[in-house]
N, CA, C and O atoms as a GROMACS GRO file, in nm:
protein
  604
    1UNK      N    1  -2.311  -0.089  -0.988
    1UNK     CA    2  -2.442  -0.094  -0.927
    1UNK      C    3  -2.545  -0.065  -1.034
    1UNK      O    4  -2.562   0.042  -1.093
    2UNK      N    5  -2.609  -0.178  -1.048
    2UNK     CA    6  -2.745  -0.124  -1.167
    2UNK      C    7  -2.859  -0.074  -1.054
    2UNK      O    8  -2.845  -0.056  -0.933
    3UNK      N    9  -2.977  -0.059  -1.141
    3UNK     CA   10  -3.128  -0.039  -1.036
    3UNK      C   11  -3.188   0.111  -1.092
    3UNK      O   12  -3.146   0.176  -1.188
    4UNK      N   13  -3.255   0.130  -1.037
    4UNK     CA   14  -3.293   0.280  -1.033
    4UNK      C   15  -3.257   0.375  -0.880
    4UNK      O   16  -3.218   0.347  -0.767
    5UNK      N   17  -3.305   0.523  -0.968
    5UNK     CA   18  -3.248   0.536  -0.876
    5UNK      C   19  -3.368   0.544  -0.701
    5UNK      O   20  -3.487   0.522  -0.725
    6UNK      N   21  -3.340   0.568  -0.579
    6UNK     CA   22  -3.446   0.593  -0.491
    6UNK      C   23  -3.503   0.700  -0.486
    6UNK      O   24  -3.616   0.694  -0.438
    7UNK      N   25  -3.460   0.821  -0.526
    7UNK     CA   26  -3.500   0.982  -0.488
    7UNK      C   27  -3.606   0.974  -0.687
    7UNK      O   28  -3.726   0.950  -0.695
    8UNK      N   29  -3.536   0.995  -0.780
    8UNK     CA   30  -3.635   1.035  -0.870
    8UNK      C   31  -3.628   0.908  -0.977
    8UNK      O   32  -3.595   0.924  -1.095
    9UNK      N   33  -3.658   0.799  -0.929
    9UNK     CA   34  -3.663   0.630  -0.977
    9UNK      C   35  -3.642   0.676  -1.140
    9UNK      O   36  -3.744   0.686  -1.209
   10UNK      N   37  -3.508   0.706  -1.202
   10UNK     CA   38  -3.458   0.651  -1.335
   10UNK      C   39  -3.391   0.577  -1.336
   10UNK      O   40  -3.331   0.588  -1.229
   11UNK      N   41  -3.344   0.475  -1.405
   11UNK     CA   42  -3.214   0.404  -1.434
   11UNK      C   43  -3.096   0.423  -1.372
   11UNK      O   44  -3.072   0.522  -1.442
   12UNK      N   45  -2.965   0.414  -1.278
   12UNK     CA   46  -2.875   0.417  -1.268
   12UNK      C   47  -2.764   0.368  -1.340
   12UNK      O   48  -2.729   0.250  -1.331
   13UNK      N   49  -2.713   0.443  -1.403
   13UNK     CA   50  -2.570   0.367  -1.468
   13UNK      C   51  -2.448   0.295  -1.377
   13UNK      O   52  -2.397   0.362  -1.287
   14UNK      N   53  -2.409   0.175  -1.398
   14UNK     CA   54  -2.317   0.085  -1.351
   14UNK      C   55  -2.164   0.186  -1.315
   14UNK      O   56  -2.098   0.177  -1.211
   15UNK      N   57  -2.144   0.247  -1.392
   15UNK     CA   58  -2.011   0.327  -1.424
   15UNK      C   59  -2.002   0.448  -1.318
   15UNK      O   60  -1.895   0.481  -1.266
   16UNK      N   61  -2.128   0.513  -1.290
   16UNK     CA   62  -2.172   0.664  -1.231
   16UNK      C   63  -2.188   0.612  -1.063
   16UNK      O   64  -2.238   0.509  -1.017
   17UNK      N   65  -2.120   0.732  -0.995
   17UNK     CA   66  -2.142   0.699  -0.823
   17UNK      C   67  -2.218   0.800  -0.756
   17UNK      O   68  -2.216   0.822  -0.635
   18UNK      N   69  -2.301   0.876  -0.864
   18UNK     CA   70  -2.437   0.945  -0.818
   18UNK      C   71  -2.504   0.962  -0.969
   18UNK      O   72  -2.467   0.960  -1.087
   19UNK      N   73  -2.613   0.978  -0.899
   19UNK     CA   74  -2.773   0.971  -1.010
   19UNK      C   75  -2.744   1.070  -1.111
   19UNK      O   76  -2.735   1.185  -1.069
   20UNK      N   77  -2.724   1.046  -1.261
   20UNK     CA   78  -2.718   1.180  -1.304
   20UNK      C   79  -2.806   1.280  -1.345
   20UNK      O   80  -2.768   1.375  -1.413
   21UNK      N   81  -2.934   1.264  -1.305
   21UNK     CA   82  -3.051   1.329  -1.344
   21UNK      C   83  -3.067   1.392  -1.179
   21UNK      O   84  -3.064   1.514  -1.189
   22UNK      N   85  -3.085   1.348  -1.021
   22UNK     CA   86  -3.089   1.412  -0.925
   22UNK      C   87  -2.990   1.449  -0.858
   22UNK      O   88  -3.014   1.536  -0.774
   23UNK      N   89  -2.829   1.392  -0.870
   23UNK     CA   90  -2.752   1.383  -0.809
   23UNK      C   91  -2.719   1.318  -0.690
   23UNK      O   92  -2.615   1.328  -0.624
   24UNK      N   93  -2.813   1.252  -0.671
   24UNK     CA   94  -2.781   1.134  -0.538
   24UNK      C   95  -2.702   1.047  -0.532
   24UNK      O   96  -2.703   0.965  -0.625
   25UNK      N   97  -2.607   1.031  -0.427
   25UNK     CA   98  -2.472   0.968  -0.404
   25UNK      C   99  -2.546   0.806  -0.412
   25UNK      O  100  -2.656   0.770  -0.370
   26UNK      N  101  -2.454   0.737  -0.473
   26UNK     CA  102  -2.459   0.594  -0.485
   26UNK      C  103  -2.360   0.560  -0.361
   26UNK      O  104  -2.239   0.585  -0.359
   27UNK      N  105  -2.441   0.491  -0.248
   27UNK     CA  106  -2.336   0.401  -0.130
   27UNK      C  107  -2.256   0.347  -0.224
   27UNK      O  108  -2.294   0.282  -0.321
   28UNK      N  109  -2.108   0.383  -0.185
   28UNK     CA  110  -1.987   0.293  -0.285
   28UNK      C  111  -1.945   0.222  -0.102
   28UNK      O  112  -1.925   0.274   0.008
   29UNK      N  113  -1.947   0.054  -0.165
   29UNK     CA  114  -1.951  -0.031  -0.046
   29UNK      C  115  -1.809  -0.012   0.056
   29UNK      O  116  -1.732   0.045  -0.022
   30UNK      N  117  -1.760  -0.023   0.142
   30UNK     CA  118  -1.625  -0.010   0.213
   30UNK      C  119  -1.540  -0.150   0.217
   30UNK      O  120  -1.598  -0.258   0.228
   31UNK      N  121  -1.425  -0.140   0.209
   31UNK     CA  122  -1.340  -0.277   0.244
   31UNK      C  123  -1.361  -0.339   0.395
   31UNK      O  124  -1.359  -0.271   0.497
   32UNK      N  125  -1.384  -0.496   0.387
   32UNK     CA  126  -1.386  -0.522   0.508
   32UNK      C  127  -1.288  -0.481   0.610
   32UNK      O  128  -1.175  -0.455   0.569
   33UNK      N  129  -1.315  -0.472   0.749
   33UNK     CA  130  -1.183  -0.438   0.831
   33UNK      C  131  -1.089  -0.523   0.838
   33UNK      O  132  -0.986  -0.486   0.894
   34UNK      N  133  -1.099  -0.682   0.776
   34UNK     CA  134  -0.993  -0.738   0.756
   34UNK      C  135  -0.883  -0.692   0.690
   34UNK      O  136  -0.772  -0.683   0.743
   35UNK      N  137  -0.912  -0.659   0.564
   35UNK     CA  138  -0.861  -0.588   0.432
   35UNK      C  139  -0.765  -0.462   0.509
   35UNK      O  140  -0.649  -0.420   0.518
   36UNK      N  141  -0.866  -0.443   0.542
   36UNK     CA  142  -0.772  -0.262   0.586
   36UNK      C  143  -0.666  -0.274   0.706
   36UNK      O  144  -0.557  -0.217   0.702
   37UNK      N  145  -0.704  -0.348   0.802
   37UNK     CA  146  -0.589  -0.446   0.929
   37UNK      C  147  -0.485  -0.495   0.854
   37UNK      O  148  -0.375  -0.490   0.909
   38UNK      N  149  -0.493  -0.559   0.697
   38UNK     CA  150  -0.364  -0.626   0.615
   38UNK      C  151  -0.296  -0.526   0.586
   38UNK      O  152  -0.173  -0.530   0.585
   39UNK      N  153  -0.380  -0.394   0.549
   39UNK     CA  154  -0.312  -0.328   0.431
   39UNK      C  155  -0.223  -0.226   0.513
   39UNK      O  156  -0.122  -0.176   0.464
   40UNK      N  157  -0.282  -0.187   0.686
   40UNK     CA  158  -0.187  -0.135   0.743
   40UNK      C  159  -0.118  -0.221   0.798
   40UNK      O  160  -0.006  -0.183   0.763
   41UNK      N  161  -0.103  -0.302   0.856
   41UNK     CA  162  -0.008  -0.404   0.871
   41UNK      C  163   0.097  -0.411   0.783
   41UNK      O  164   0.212  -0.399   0.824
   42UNK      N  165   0.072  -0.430   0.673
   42UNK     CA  166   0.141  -0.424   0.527
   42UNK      C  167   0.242  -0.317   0.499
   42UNK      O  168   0.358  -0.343   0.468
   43UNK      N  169   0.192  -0.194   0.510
   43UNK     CA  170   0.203  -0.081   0.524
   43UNK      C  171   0.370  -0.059   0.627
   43UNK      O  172   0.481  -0.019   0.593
   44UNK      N  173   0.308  -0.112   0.773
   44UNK     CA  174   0.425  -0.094   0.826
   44UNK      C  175   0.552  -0.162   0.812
   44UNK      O  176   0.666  -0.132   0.845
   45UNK      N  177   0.482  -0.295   0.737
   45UNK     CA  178   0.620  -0.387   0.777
   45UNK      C  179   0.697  -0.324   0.661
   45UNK      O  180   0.820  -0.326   0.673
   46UNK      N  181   0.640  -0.261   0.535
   46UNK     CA  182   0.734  -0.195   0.400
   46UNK      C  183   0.839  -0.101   0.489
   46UNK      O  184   0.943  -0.071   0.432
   47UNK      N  185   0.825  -0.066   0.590
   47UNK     CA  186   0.949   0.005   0.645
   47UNK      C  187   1.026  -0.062   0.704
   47UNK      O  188   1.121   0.010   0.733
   48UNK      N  189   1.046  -0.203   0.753
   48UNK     CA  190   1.136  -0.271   0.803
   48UNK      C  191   1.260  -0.327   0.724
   48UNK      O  192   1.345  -0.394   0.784
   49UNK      N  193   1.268  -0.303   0.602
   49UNK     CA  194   1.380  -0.256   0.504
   49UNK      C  195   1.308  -0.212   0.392
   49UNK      O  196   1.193  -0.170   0.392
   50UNK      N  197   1.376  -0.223   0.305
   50UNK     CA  198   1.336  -0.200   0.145
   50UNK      C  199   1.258  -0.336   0.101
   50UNK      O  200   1.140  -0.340   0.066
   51UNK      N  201   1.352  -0.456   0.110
   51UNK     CA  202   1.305  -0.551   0.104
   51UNK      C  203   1.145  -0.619   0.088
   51UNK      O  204   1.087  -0.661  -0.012
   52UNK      N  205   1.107  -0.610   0.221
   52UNK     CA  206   0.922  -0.624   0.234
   52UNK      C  207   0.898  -0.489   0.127
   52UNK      O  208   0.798  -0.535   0.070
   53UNK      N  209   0.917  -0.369   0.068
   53UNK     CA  210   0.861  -0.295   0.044
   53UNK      C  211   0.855  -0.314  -0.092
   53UNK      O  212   0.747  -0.279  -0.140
   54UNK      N  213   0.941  -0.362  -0.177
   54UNK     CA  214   0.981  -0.434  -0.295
   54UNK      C  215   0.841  -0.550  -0.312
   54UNK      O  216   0.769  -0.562  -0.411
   55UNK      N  217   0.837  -0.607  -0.216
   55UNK     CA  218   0.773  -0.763  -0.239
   55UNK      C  219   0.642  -0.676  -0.212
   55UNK      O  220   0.548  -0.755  -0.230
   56UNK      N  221   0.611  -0.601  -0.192
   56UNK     CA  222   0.465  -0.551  -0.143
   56UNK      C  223   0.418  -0.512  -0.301
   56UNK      O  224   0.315  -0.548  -0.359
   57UNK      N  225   0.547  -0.411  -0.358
   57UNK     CA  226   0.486  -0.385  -0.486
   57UNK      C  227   0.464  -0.490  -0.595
   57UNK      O  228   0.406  -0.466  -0.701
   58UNK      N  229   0.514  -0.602  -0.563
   58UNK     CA  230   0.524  -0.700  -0.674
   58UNK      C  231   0.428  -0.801  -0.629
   58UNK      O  232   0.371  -0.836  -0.732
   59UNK      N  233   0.392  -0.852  -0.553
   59UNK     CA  234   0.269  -0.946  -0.503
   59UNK      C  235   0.104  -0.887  -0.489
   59UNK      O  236   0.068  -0.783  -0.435
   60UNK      N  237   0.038  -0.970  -0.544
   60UNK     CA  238  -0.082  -0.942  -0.548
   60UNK      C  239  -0.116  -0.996  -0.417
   60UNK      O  240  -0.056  -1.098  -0.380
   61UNK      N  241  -0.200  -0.944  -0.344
   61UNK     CA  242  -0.289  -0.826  -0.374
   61UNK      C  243  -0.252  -0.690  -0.332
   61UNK      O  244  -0.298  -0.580  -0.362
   62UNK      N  245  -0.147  -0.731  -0.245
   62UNK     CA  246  -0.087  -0.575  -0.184
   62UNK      C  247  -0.027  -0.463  -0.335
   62UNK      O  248  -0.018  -0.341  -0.321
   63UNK      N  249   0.002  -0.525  -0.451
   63UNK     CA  250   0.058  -0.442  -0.504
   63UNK      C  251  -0.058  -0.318  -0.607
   63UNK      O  252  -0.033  -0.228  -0.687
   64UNK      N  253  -0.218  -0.392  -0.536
   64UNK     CA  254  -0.328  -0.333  -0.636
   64UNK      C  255  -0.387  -0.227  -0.525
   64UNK      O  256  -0.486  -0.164  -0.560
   65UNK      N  257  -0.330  -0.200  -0.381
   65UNK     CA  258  -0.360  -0.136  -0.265
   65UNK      C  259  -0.295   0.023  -0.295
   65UNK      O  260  -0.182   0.035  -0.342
   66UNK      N  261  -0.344   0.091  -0.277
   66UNK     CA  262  -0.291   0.254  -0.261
   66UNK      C  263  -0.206   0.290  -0.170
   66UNK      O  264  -0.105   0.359  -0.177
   67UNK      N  265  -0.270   0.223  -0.062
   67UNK     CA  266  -0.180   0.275   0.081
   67UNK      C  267  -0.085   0.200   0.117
   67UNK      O  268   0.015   0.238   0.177
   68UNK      N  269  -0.116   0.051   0.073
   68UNK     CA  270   0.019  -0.032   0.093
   68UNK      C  271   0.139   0.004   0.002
   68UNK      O  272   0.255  -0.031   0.027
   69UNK      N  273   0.097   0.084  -0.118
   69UNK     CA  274   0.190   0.103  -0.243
   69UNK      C  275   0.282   0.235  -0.208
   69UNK      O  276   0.399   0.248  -0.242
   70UNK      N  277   0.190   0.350  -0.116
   70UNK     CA  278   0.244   0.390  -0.072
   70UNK      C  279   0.366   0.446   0.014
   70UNK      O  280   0.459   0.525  -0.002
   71UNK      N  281   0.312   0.354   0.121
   71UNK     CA  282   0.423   0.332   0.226
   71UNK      C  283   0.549   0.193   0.182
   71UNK      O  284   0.637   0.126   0.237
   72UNK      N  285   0.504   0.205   0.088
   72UNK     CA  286   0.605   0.100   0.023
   72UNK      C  287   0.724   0.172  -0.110
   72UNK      O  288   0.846   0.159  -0.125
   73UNK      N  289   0.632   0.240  -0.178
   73UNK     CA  290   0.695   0.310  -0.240
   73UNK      C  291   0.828   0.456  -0.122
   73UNK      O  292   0.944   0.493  -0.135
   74UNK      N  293   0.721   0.487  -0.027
   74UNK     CA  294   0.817   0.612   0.073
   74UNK      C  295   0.920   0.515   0.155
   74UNK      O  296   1.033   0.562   0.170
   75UNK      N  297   0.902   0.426   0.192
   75UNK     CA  298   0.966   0.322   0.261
   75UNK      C  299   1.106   0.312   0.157
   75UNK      O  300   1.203   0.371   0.204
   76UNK      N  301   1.119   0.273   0.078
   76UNK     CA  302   1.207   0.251  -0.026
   76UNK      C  303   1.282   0.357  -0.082
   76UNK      O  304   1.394   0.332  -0.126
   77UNK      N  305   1.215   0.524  -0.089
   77UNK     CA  306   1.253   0.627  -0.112
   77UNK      C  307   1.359   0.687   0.049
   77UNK      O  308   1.464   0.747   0.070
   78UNK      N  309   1.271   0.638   0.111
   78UNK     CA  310   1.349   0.670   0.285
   78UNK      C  311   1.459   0.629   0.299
   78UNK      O  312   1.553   0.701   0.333
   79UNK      N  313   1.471   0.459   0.268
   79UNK     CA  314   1.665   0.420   0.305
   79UNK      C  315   1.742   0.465   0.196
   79UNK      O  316   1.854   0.518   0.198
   80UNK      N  317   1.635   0.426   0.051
   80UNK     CA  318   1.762   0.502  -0.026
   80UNK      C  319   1.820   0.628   0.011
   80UNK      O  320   1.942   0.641   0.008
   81UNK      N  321   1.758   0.708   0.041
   81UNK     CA  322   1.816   0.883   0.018
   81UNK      C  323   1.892   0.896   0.177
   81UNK      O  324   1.966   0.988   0.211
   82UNK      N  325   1.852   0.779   0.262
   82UNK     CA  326   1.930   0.767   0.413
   82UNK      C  327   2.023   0.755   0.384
   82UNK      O  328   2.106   0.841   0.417
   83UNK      N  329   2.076   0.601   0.279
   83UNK     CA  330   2.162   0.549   0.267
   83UNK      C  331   2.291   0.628   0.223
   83UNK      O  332   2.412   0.614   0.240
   84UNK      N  333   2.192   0.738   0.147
   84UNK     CA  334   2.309   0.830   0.050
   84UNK      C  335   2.337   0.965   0.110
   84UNK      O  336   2.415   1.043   0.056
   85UNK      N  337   2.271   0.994   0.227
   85UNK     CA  338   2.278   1.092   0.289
   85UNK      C  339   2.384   1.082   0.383
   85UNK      O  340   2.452   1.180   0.414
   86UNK      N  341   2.403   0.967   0.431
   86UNK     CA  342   2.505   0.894   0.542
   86UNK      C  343   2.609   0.841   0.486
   86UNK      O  344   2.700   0.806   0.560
   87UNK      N  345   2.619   0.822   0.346
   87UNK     CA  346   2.769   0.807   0.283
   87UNK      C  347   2.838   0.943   0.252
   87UNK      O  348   2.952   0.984   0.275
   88UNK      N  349   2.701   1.014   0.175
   88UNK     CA  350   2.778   1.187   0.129
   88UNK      C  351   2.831   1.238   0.266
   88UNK      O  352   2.948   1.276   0.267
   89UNK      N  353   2.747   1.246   0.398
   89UNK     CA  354   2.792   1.316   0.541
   89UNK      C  355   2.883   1.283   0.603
   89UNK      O  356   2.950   1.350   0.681
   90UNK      N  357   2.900   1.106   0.550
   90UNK     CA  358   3.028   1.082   0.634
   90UNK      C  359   3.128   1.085   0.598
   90UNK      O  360   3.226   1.114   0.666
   91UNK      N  361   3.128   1.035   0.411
   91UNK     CA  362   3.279   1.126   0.369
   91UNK      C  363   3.321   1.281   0.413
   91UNK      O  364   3.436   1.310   0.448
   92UNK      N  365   3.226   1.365   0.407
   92UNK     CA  366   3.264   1.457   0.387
   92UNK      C  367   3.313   1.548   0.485
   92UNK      O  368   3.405   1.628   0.466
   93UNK      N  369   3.226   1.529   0.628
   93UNK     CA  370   3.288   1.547   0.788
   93UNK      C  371   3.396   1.480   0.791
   93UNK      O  372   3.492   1.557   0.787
   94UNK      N  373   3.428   1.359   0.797
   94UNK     CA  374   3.526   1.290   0.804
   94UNK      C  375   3.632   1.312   0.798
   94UNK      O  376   3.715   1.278   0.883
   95UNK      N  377   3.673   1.428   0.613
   95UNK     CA  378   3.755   1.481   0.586
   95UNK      C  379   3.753   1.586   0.601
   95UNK      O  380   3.818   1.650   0.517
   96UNK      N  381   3.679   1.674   0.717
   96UNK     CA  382   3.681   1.833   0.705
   96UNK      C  383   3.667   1.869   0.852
   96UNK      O  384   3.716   1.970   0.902
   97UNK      N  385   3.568   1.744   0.943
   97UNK     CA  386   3.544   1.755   1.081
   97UNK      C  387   3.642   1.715   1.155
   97UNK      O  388   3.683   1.782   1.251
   98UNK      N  389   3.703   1.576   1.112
   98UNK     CA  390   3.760   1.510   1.163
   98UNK      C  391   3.686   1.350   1.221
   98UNK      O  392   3.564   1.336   1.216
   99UNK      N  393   3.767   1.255   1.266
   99UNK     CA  394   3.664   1.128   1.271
   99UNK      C  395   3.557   1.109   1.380
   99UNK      O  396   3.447   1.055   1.378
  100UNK      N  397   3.638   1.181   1.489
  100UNK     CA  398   3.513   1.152   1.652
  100UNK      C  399   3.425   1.243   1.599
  100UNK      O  400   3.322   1.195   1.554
  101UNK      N  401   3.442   1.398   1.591
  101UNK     CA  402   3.308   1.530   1.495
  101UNK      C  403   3.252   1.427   1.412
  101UNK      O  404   3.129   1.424   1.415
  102UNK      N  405   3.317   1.326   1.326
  102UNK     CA  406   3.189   1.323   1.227
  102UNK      C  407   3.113   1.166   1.303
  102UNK      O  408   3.015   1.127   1.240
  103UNK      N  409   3.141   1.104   1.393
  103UNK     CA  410   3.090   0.997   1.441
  103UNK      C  411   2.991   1.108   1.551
  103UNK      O  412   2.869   1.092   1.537
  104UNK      N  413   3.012   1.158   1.599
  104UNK     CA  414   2.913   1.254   1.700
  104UNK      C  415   2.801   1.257   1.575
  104UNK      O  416   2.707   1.178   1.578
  105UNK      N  417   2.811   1.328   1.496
  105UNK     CA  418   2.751   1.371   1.404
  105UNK      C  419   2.681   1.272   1.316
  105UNK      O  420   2.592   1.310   1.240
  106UNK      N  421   2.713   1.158   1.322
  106UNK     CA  422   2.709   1.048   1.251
  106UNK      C  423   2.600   0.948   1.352
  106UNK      O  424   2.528   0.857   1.310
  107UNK      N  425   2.611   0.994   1.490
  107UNK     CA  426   2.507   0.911   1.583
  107UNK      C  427   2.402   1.022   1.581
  107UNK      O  428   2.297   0.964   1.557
  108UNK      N  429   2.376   1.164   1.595
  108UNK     CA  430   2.288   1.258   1.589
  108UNK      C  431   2.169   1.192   1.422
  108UNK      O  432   2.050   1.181   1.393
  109UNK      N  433   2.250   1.178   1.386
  109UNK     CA  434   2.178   1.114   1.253
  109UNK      C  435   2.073   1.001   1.237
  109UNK      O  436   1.958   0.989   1.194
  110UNK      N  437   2.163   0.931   1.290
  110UNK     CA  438   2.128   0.760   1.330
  110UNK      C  439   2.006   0.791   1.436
  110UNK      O  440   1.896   0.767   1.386
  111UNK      N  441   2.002   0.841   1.578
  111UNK     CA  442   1.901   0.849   1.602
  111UNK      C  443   1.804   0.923   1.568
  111UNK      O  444   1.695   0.868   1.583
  112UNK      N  445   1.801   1.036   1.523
  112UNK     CA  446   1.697   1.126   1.434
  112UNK      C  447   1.616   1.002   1.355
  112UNK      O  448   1.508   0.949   1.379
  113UNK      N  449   1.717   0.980   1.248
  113UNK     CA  450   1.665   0.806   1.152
  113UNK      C  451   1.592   0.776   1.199
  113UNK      O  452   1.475   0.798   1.166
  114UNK      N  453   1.642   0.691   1.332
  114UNK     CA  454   1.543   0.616   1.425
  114UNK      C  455   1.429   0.688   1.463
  114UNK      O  456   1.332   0.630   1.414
  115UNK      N  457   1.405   0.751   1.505
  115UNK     CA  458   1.279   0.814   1.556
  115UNK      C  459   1.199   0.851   1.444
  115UNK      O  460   1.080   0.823   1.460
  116UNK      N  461   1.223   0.898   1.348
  116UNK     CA  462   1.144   0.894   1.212
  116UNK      C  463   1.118   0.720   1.183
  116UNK      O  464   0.998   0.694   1.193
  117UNK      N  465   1.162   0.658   1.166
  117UNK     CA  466   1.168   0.559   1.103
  117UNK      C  467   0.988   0.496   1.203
  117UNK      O  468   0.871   0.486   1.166
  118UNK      N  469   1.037   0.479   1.291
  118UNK     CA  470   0.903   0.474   1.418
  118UNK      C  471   0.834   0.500   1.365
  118UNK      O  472   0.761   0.417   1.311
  119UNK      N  473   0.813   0.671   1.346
  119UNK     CA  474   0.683   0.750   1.332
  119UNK      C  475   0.628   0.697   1.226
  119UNK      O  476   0.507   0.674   1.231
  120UNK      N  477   0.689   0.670   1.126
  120UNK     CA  478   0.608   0.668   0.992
  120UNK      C  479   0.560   0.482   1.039
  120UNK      O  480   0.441   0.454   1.022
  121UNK      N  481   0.644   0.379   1.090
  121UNK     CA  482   0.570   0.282   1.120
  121UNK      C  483   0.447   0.309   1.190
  121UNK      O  484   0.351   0.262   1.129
  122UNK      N  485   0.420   0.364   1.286
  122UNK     CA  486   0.360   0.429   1.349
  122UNK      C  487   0.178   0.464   1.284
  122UNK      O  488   0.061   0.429   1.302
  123UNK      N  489   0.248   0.538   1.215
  123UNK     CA  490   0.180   0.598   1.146
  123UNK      C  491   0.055   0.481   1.049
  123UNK      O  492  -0.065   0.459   1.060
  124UNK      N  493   0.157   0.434   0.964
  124UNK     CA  494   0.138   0.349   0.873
  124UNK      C  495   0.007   0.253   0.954
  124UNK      O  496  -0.110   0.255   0.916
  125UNK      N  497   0.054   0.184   1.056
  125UNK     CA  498  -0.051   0.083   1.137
  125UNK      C  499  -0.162   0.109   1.207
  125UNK      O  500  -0.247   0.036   1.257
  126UNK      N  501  -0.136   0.322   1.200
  126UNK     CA  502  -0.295   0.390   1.242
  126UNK      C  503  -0.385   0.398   1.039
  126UNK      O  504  -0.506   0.403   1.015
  127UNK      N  505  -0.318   0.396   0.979
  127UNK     CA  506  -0.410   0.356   0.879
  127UNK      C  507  -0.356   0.534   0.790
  127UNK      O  508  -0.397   0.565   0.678
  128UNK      N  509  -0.282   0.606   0.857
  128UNK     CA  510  -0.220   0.684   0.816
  128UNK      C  511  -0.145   0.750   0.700
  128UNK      O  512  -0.059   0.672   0.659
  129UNK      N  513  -0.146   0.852   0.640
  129UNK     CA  514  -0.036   0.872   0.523
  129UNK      C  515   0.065   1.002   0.572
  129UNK      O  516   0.042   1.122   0.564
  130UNK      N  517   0.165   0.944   0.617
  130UNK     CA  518   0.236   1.050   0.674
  130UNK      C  519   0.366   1.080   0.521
  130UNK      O  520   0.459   1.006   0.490
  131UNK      N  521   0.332   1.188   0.465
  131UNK     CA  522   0.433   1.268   0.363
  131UNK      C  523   0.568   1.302   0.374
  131UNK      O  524   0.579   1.425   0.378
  132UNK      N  525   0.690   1.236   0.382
  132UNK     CA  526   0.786   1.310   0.381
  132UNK      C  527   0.829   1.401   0.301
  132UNK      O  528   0.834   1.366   0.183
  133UNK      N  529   0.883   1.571   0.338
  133UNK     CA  530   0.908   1.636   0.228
  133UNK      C  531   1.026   1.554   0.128
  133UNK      O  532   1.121   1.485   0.166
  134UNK      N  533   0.982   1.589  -0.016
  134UNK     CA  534   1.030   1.551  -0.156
  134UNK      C  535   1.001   1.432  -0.173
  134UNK      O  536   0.967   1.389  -0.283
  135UNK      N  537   1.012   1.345  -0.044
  135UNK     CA  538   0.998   1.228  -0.123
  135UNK      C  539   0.842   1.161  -0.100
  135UNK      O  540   0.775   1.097  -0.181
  136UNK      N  541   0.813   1.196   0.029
  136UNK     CA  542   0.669   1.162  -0.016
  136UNK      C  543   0.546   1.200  -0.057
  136UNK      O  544   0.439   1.154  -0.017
  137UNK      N  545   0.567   1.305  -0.154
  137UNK     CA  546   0.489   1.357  -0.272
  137UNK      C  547   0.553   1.270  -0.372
  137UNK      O  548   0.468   1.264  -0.461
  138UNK      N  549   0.640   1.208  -0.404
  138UNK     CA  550   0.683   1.149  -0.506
  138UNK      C  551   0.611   0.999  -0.458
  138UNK      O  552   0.523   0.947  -0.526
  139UNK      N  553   0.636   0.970  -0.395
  139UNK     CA  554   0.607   0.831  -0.362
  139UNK      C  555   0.436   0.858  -0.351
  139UNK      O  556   0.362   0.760  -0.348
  140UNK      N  557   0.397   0.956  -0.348
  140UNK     CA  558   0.201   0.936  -0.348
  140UNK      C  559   0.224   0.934  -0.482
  140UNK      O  560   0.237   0.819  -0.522
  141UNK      N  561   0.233   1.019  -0.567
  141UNK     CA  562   0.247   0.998  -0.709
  141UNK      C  563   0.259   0.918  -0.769
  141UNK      O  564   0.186   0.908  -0.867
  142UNK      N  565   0.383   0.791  -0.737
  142UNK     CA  566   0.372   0.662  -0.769
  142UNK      C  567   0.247   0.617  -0.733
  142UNK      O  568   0.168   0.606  -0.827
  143UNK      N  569   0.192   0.578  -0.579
  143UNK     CA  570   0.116   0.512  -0.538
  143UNK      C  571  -0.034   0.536  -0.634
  143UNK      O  572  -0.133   0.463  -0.622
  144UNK      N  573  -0.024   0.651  -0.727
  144UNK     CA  574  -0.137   0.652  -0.807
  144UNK      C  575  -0.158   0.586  -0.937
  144UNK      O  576  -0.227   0.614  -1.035
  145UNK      N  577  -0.062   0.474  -0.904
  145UNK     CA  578  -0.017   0.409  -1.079
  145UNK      C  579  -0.163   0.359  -1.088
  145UNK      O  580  -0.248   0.368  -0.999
  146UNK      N  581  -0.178   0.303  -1.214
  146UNK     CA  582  -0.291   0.269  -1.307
  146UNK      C  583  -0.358   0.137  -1.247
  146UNK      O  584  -0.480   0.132  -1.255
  147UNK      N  585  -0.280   0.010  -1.175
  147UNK     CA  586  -0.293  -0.034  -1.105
  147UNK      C  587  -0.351  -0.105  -0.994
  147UNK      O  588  -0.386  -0.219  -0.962
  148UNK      N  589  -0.339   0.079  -0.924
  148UNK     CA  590  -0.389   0.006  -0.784
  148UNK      C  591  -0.556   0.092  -0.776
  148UNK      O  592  -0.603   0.167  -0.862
  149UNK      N  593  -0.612   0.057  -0.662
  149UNK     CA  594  -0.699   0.060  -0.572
  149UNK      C  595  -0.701   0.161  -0.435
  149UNK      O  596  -0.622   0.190  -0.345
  150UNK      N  597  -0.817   0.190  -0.470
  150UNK     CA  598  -0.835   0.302  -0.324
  150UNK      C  599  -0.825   0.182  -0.217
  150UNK      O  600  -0.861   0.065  -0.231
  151UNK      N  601  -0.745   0.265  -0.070
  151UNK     CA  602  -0.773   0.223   0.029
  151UNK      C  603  -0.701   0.238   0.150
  151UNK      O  604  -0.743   0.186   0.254
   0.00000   0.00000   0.00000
């Protein structure tokens, strides 16, 4: 944004998002609601496998988005550590519970999964950043690559 500024009319710098002589906030413009309808949209479908969540980070324009990178990046962190949570649990009941204990145990899982899995869709299509502990502090961290874009 060039111009001056309105409160004590100096120059505004292009780079600066308030006046640096009065401090007055420069309107920084908003994404249309189209944009933001894609990006949660986007958002949720990265949880319908890994898959969409992969292609989200690698296609423009979703991959220059924060929040799509997000839930794309936690999306991807989610089945993996599912995936490996439900191989380590089921060897290991298996051989210590026995097979029906570890299938009981093995559906207690599966739906828990499920009902998380929801929420964070859920979540994602209210425009949301829902954190899973460990991994989604890691996955915001990604989502701050060099990259992308607020949104």
């Amino acid at each position: 944004m060039s111009g001056s500024c309105p409160v004590c009319d100096l120059p505004l710098e292009e780079s600066l998002l308030s006046c640096s002589n009065c401090g007055w906030s420069v309107p920084v413009p908003q994404p249309q609601t189209a944009t933001r309808t894609q990006d949660r949209v986007a958002g949720a479908l990265a949880y319908m496998t890994f898959l969409p969540a992969i292609l989200f980070l690698v296609i423009d324009p979703y991959r220059r988005r924060r929040f799509v990178r997000f839930h794309s990046f936690q999306s991807i962190f989610f089945f993996g550590s599912s995936a490996l949570v439900a191989i380590v649990f089921g060897l290991f009941s298996s051989l210590l519970l026995g097979h029906l204990l570890a299938l009981l145990f093995l559906m207690i899982f599966a739906i828990g999964w499920g009902i998380l899995w929801l929420v964070l869709m859920a979540k994602a299509l209210l425009g949301e950043y829902l954190l899973l502990p460990w991994l989604g502090n890691f996955a915001y961290e990604q989502a701050q690559g060099s990259n992308s874009q607020s949104a």
